[in-house]
MARMARDO-260188 format. One record per residue (C-alpha): y, x negated, z; residue in three letters; residue number from 1. Coordinates in pm, 1 decimal, decimal comma. Layout:
REM MARMARDO-260188
<lopa v="Y" u="X" w="Z" aa="ALA" i="NUM"/>
...
//
This chain:
REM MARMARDO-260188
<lopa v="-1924,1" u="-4036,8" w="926,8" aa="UNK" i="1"/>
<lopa v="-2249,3" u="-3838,6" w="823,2" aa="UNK" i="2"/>
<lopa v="-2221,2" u="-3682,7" w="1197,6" aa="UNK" i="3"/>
<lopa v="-1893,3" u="-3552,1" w="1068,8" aa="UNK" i="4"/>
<lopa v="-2017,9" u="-3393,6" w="772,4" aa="UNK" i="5"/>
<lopa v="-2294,5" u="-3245,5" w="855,6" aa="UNK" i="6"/>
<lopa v="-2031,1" u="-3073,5" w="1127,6" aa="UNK" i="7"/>
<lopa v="-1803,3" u="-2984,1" w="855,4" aa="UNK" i="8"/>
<lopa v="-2060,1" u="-2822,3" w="677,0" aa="UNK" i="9"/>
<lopa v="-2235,9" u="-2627,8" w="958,4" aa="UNK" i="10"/>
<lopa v="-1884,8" u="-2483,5" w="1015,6" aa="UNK" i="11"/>
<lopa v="-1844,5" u="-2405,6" w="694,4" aa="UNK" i="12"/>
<lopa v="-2133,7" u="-2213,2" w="679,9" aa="UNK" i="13"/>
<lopa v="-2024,0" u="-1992,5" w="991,6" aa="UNK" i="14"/>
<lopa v="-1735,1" u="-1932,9" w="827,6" aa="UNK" i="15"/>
<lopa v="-1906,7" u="-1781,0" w="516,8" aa="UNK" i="16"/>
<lopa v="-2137,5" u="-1613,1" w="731,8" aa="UNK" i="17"/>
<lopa v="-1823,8" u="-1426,9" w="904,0" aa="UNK" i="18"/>
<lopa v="-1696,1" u="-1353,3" w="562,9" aa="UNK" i="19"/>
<lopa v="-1999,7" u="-1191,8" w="478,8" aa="UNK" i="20"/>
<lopa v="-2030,9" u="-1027,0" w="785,1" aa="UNK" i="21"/>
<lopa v="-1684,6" u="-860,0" w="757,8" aa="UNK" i="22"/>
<lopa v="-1704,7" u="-735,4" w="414,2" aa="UNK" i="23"/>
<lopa v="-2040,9" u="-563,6" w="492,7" aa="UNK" i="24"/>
<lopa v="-1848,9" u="-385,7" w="730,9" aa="UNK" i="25"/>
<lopa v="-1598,3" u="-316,0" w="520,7" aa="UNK" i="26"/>
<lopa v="-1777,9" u="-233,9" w="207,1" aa="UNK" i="27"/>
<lopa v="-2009,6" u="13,5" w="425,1" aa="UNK" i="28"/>
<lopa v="-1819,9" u="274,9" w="453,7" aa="UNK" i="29"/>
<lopa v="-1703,1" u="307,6" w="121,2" aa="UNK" i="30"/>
<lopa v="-2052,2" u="305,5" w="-39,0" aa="UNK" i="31"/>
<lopa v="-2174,7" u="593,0" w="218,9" aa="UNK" i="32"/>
<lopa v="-1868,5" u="794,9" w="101,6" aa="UNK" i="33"/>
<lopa v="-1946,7" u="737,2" w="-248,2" aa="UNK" i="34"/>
<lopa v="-2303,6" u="802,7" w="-191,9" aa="UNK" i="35"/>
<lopa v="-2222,4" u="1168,7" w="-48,8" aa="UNK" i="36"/>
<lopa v="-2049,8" u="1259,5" w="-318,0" aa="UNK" i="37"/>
<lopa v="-2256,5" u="1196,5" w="-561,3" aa="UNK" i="38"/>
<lopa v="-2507,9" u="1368,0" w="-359,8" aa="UNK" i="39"/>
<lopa v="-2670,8" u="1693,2" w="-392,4" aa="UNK" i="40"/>
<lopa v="-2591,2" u="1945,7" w="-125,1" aa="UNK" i="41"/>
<lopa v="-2932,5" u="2016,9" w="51,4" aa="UNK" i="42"/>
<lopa v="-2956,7" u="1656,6" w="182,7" aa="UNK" i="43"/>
<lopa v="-2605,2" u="1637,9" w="277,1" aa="UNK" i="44"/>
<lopa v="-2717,0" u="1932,9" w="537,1" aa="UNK" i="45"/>
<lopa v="-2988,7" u="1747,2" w="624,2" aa="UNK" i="46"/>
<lopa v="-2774,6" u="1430,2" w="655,4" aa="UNK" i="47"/>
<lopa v="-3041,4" u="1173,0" w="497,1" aa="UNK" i="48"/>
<lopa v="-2761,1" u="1027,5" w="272,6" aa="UNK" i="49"/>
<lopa v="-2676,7" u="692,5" w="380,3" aa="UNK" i="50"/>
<lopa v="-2522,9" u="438,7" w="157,7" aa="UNK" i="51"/>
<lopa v="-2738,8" u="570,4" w="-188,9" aa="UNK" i="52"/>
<lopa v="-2703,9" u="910,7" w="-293,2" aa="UNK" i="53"/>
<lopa v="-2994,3" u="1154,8" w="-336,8" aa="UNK" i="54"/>
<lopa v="-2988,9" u="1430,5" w="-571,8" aa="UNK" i="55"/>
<lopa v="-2700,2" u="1285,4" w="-787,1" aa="UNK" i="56"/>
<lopa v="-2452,0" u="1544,5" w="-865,7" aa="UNK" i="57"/>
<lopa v="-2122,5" u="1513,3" w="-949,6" aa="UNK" i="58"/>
<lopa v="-1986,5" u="1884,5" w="-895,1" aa="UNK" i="59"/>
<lopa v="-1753,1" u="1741,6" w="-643,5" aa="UNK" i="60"/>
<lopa v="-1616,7" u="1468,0" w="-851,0" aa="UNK" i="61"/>
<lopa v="-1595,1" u="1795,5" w="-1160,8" aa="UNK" i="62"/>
<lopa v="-1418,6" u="2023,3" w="-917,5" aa="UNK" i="63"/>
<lopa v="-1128,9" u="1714,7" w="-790,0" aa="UNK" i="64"/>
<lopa v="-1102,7" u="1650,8" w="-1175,4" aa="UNK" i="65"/>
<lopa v="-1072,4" u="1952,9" w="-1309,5" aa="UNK" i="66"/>
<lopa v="-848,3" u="2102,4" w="-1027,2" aa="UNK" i="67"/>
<lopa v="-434,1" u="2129,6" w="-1103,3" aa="UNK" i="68"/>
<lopa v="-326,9" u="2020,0" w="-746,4" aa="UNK" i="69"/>
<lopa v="-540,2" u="1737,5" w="-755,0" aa="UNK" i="70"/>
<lopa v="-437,9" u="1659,8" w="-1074,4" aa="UNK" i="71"/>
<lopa v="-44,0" u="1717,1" w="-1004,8" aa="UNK" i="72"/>
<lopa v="-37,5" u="1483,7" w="-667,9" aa="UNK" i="73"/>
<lopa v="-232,4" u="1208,4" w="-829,2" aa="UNK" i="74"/>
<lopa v="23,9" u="1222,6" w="-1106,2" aa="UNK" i="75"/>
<lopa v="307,9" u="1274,2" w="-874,2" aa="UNK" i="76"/>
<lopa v="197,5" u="977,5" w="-643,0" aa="UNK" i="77"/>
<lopa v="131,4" u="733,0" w="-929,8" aa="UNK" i="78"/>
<lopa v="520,0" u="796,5" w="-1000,0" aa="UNK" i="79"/>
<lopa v="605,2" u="757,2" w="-708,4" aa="UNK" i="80"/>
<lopa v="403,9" u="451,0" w="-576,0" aa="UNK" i="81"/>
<lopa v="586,2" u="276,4" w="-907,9" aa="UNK" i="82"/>
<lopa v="909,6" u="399,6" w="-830,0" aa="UNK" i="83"/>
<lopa v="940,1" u="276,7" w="-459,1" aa="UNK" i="84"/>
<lopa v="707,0" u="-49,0" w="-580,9" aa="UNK" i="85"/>
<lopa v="1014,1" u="-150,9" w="-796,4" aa="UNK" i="86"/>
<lopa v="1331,5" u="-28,0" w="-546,8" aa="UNK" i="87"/>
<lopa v="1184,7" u="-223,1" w="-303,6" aa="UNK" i="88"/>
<lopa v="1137,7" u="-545,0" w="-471,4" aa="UNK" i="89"/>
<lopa v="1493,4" u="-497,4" w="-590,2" aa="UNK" i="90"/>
<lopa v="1609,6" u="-430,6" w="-231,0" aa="UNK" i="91"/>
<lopa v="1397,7" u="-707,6" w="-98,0" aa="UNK" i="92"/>
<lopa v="1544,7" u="-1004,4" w="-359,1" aa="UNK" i="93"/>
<lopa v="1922,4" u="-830,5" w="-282,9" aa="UNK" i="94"/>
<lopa v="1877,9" u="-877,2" w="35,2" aa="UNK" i="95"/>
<lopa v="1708,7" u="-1194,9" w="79,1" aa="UNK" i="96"/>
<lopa v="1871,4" u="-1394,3" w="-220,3" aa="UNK" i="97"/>
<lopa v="2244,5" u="-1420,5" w="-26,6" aa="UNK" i="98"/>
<lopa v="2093,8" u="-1528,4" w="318,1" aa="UNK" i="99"/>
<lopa v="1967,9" u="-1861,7" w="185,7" aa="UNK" i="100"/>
<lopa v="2307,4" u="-1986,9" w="81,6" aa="UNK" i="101"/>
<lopa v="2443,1" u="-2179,5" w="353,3" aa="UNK" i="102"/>
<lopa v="2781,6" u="-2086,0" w="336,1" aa="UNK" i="103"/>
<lopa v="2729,0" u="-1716,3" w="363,7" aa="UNK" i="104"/>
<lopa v="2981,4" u="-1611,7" w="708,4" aa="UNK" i="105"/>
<lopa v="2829,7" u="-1446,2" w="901,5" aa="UNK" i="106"/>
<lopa v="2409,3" u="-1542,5" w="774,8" aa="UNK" i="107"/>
<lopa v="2348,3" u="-1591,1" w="1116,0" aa="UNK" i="108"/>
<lopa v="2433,0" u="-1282,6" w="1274,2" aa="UNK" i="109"/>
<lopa v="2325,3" u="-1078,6" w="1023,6" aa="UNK" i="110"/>
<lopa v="1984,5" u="-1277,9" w="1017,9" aa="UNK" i="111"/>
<lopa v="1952,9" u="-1162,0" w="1373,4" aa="UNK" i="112"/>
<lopa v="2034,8" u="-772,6" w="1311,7" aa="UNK" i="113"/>
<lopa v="1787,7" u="-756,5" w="1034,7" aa="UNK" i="114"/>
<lopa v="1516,5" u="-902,0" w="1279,7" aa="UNK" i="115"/>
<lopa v="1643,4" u="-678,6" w="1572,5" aa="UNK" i="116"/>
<lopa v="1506,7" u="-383,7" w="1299,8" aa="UNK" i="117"/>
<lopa v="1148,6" u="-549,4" w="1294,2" aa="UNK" i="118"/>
<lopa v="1131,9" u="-476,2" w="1686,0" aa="UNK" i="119"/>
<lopa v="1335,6" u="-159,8" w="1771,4" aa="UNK" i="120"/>
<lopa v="1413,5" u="161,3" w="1606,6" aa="UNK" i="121"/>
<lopa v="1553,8" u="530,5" w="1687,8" aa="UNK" i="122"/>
<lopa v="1226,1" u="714,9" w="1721,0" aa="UNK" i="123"/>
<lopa v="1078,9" u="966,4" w="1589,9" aa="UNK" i="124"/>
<lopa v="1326,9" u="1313,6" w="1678,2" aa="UNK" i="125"/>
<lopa v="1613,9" u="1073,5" w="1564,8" aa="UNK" i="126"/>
<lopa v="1495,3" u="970,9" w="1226,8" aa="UNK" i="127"/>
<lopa v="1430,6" u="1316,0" w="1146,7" aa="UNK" i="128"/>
<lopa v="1734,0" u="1495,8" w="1254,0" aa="UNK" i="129"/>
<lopa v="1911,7" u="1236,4" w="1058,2" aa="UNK" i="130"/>
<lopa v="1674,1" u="1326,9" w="729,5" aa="UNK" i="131"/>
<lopa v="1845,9" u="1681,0" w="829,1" aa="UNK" i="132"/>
<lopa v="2181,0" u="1590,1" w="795,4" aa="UNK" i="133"/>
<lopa v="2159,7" u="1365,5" w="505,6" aa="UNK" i="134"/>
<lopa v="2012,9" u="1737,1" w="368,2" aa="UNK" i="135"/>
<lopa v="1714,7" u="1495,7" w="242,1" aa="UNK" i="136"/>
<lopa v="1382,1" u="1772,7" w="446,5" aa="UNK" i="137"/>
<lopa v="1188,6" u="1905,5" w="92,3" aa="UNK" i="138"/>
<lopa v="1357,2" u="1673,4" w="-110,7" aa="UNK" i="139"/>
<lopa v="1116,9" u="1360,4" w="-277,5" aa="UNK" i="140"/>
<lopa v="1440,4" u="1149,6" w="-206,4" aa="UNK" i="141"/>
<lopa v="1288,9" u="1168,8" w="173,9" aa="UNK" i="142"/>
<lopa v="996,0" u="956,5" w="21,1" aa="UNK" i="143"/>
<lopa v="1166,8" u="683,1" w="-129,1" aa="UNK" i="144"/>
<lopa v="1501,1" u="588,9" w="21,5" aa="UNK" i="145"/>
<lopa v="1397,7" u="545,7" w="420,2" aa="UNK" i="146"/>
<lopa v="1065,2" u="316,0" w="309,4" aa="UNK" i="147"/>
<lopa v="1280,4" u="145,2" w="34,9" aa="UNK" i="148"/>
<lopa v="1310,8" u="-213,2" w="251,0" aa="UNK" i="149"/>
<lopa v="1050,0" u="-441,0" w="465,0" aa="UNK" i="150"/>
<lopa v="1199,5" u="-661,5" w="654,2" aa="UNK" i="151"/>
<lopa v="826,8" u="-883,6" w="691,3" aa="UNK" i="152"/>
<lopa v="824,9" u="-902,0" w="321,0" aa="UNK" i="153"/>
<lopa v="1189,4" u="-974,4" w="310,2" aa="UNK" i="154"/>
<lopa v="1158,2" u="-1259,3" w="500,9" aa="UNK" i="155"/>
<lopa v="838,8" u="-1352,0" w="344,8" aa="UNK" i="156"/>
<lopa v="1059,0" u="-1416,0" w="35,1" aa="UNK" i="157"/>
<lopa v="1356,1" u="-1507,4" w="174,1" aa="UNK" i="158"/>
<lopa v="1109,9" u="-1828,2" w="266,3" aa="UNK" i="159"/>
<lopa v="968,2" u="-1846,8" w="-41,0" aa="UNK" i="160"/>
<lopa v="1373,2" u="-1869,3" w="-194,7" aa="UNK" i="161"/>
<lopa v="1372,8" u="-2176,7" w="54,8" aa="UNK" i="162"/>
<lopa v="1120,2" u="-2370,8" w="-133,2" aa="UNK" i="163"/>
<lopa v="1292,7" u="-2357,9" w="-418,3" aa="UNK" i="164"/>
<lopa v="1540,9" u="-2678,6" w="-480,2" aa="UNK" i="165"/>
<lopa v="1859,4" u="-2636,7" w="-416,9" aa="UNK" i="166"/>
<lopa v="1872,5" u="-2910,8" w="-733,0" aa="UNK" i="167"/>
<lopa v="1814,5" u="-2610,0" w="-1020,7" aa="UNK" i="168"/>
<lopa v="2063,0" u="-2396,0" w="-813,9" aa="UNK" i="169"/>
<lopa v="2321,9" u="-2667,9" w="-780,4" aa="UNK" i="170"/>
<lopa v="2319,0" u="-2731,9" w="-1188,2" aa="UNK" i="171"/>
<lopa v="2293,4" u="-2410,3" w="-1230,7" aa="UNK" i="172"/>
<lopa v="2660,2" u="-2369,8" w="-1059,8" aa="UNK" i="173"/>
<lopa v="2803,5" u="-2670,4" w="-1206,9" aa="UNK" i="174"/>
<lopa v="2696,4" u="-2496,4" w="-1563,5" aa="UNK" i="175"/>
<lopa v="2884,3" u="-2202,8" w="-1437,4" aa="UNK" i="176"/>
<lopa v="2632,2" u="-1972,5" w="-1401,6" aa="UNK" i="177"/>
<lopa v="2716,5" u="-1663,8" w="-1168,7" aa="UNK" i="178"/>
<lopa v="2482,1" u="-1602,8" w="-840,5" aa="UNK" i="179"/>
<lopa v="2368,8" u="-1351,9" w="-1016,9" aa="UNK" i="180"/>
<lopa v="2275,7" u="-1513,4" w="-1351,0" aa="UNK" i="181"/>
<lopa v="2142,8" u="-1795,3" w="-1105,5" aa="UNK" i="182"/>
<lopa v="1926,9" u="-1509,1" w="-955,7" aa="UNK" i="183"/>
<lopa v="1755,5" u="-1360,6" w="-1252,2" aa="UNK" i="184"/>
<lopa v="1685,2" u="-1725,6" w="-1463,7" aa="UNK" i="185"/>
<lopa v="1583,5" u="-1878,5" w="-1161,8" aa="UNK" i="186"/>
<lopa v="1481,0" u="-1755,5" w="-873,0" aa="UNK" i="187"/>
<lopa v="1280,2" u="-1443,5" w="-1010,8" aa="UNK" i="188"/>
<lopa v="1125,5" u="-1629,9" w="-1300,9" aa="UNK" i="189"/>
<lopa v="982,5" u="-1865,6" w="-1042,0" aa="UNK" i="190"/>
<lopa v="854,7" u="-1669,3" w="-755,3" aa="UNK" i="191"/>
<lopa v="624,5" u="-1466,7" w="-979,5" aa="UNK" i="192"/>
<lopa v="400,7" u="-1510,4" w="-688,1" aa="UNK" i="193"/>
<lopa v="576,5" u="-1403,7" w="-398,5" aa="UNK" i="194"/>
<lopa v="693,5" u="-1076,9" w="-607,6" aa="UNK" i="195"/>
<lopa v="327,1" u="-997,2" w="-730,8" aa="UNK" i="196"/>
<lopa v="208,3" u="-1043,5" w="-339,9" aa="UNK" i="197"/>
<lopa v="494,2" u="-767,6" w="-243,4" aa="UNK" i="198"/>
<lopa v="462,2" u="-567,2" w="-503,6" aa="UNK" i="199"/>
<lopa v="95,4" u="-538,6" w="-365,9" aa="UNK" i="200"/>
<lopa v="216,2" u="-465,0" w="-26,2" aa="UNK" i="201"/>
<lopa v="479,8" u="-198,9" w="-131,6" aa="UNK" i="202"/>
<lopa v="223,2" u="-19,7" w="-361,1" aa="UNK" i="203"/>
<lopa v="-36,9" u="39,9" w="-126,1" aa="UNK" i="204"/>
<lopa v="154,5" u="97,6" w="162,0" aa="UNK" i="205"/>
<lopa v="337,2" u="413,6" w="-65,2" aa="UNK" i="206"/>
<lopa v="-40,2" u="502,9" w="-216,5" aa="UNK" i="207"/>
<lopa v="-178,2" u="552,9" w="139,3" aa="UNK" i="208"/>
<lopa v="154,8" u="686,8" w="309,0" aa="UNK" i="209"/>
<lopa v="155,3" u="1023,4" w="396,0" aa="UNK" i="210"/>
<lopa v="306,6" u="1018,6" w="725,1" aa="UNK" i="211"/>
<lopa v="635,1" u="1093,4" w="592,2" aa="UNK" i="212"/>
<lopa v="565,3" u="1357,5" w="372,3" aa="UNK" i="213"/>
<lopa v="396,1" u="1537,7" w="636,6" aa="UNK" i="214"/>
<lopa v="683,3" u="1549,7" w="842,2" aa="UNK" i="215"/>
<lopa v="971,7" u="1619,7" w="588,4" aa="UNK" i="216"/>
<lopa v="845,3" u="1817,3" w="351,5" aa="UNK" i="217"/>
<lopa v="655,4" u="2136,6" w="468,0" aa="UNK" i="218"/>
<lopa v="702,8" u="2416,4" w="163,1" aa="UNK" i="219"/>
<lopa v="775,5" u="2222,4" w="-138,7" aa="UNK" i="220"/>
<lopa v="380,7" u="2176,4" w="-213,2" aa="UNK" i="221"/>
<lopa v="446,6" u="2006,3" w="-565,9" aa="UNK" i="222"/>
<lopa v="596,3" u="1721,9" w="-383,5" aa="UNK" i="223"/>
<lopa v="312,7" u="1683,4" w="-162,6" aa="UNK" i="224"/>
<lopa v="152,2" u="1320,6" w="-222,6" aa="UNK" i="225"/>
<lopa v="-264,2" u="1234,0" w="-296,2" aa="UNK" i="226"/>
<lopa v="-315,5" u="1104,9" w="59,9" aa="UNK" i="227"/>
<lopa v="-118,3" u="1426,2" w="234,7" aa="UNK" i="228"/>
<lopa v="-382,8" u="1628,6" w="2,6" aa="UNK" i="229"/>
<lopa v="-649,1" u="1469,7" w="125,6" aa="UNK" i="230"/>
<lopa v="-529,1" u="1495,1" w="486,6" aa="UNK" i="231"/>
<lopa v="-495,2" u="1873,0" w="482,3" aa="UNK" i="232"/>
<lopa v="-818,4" u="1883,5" w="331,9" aa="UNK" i="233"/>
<lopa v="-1037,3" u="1647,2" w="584,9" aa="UNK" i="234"/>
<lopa v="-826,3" u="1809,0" w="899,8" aa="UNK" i="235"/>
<lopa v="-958,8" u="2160,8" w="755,1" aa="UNK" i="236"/>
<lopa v="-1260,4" u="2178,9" w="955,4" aa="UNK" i="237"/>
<lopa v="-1351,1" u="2524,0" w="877,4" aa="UNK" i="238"/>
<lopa v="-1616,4" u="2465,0" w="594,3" aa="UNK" i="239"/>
<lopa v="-1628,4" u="2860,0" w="481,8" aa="UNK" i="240"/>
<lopa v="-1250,4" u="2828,5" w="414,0" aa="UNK" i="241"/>
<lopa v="-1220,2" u="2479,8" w="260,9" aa="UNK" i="242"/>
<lopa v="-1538,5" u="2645,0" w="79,0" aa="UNK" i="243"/>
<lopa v="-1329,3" u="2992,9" w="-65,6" aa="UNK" i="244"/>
<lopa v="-1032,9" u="2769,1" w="-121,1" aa="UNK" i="245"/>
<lopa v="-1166,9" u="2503,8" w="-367,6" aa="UNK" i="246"/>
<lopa v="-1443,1" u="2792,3" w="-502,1" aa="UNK" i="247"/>
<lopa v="-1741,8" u="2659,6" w="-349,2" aa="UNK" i="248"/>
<lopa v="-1933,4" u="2917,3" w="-149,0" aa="UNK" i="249"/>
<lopa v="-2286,1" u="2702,4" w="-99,7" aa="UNK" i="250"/>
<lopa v="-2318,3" u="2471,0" w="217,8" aa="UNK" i="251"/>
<lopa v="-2300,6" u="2115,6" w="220,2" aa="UNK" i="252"/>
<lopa v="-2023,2" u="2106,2" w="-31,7" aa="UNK" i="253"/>
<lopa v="-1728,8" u="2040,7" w="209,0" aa="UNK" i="254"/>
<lopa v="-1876,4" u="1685,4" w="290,9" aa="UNK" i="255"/>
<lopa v="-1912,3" u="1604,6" w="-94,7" aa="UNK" i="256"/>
<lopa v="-1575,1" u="1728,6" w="-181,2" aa="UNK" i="257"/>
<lopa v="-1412,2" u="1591,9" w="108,9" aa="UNK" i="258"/>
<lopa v="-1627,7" u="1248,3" w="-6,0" aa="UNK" i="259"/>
<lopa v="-1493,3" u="1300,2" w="-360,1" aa="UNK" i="260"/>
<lopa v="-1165,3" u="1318,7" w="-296,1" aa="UNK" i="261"/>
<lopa v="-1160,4" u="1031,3" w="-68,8" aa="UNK" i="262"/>
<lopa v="-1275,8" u="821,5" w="-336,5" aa="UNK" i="263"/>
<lopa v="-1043,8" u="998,8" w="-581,7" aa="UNK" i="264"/>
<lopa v="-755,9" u="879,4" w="-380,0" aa="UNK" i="265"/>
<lopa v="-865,7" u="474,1" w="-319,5" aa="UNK" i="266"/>
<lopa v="-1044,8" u="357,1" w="-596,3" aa="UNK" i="267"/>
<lopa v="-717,1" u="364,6" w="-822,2" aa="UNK" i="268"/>
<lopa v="-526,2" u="132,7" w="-582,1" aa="UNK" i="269"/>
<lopa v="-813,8" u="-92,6" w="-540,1" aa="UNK" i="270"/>
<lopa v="-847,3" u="-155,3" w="-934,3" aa="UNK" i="271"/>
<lopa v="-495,7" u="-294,8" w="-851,4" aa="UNK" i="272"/>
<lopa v="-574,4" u="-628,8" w="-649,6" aa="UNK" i="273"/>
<lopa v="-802,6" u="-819,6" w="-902,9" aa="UNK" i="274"/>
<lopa v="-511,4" u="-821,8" w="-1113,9" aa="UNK" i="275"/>
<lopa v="-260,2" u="-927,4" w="-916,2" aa="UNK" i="276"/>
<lopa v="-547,7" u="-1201,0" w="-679,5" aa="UNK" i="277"/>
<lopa v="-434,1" u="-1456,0" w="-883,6" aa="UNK" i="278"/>
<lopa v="-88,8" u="-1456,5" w="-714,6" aa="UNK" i="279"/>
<lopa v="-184,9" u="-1311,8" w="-391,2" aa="UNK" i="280"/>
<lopa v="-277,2" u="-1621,2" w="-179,2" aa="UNK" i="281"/>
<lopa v="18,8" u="-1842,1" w="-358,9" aa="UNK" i="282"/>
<lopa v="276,3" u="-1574,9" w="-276,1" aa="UNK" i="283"/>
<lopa v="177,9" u="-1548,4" w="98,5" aa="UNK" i="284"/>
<lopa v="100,9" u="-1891,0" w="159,3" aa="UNK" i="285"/>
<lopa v="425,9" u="-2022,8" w="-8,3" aa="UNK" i="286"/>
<lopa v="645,8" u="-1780,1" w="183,7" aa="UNK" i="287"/>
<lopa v="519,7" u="-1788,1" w="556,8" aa="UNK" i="288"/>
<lopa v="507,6" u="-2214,0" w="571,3" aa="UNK" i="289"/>
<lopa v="908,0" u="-2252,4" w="447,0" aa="UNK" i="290"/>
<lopa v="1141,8" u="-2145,0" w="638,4" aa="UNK" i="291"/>
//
């Protein structure tokens, strides 16, 4: 029995020892970013900065601030992340709620065309020619209404529906509630969890998306979301015009804004998860073991 333990434990402490090893890596990065830009200039041309800054400055972080585009995209994406955070949850519980009931016709075909979408889709040229003719290129509709359903996280809670009893659903119908008073007093009210773990998922995946803005929407600039900013800006690699664009003539300064604006566009999101950890593991967990 001790020779047991003391194997648990030893395994245990590889485990943490991976843990810590991975977030090092992760967390790395992000403090070498936010150590060049709040770095001054000359040592970002000598490249000594490494994960503490040297010469702390924060004209970079002064210049993203003050700045209107910056200040319109984050603004603009903030709307929008909320916006497609809550049309997809709705989407997601509309289209997961009817597939648990038994006596749906047709559940399990349509179970297998909505998994058929997880594997396959048109491509690239098709997707966008059909943007075209639903007249939806340099419109912010393009942003919302193709990304609006997952079908992971739709099964995720379509599982997590599962756990439920069918008991509280059953009374429920002999009380003569509709499905859709069934829907909203019970089901929603107790899958907190698996709605505050998707609602996690849907919100970062619109914060960091800027694949589809870059290819639909090419003039209307105002529309343009943080992380398409920040692409344009880090895929400039000319540092005398990214310099004359954001007013900066001096060397050195394209790294620190570039650094700035990085952070500018991920620390926001990131303030996100503590509040929402409670529910995180619950949410997952609950919804990927029922099925």
């Amino acid at each position: 029995m001790k020779v047991r333990s003391a194997k648990t434990n030893f395994g245990d402490w590889i485990f943490v020892l991976v843990c810590i090893a991975i977030s090092i890596i992760c967390v790395i990065p992000m403090l070498h970013l936010a150590a060049k830009s709040l770095s001054a200039t000359e040592f970002l041309i000598r490249h000594e900065v490494t994960i503490w800054p040297k010469g702390f400055n924060l004209e970079a972080y002064q210049t993203v601030l003050s700045d209107a585009k910056y200040q319109r995209a984050f603004v603009w994406t903030t709307v929008l992340t909320l916006i497609c955070t809550l049309l997809s949850l709705f989407m997601t519980a509309l289209c997961a709620y009817p597939l648990i009931f038994p006596g749906l016709k047709g559940r399990g075909v349509i179970n297998i065309f909505i998994t058929i979408t997880m594997f396959f889709n048109a491509g690239t040229i098709p997707n966008y020619l059909l943007m075209n003719d639903l007249h939806l290129l340099e419109n912010p509709l393009v942003l919302i209404i193709p990304s609006c359903l997952s079908i992971y996280n739709m099964i995720i809670m379509r599982s997590f529906f599962y756990g439920i009893p069918d008991s509280l659903r059953e009374s429920a119908e002999i009380d003569g509630a509709s499905f859709v008073q069934i829907l909203m007093k019970i089901y929603i009210p107790l899958s907190k969890p698996v709605f505050a773990s998707l609602a996690l998922f849907y919100a970062v995946g619109r914060w960091n998306g800027y694949g589809d803005a870059l290819m639909y929407i090419k003039t209307n600039k105002q529309f343009f979301p943080l992380q398409l900013l920040l692409y344009n800006i880090i895929n400039n690699t000319n540092a005398v015009e990214v310099a004359a664009q954001e007013g900066f003539m001096q060397p050195g300064l394209k790294d620190s804004l570039k650094s700035a604006t990085v952070m500018f566009a991920t620390v926001p999101i990131l303030l996100i998860y503590p509040w929402l950890q409670r529910y995180f593991i619950a949410g997952v967990t609950m919804g990927a073991v029922k099925e």
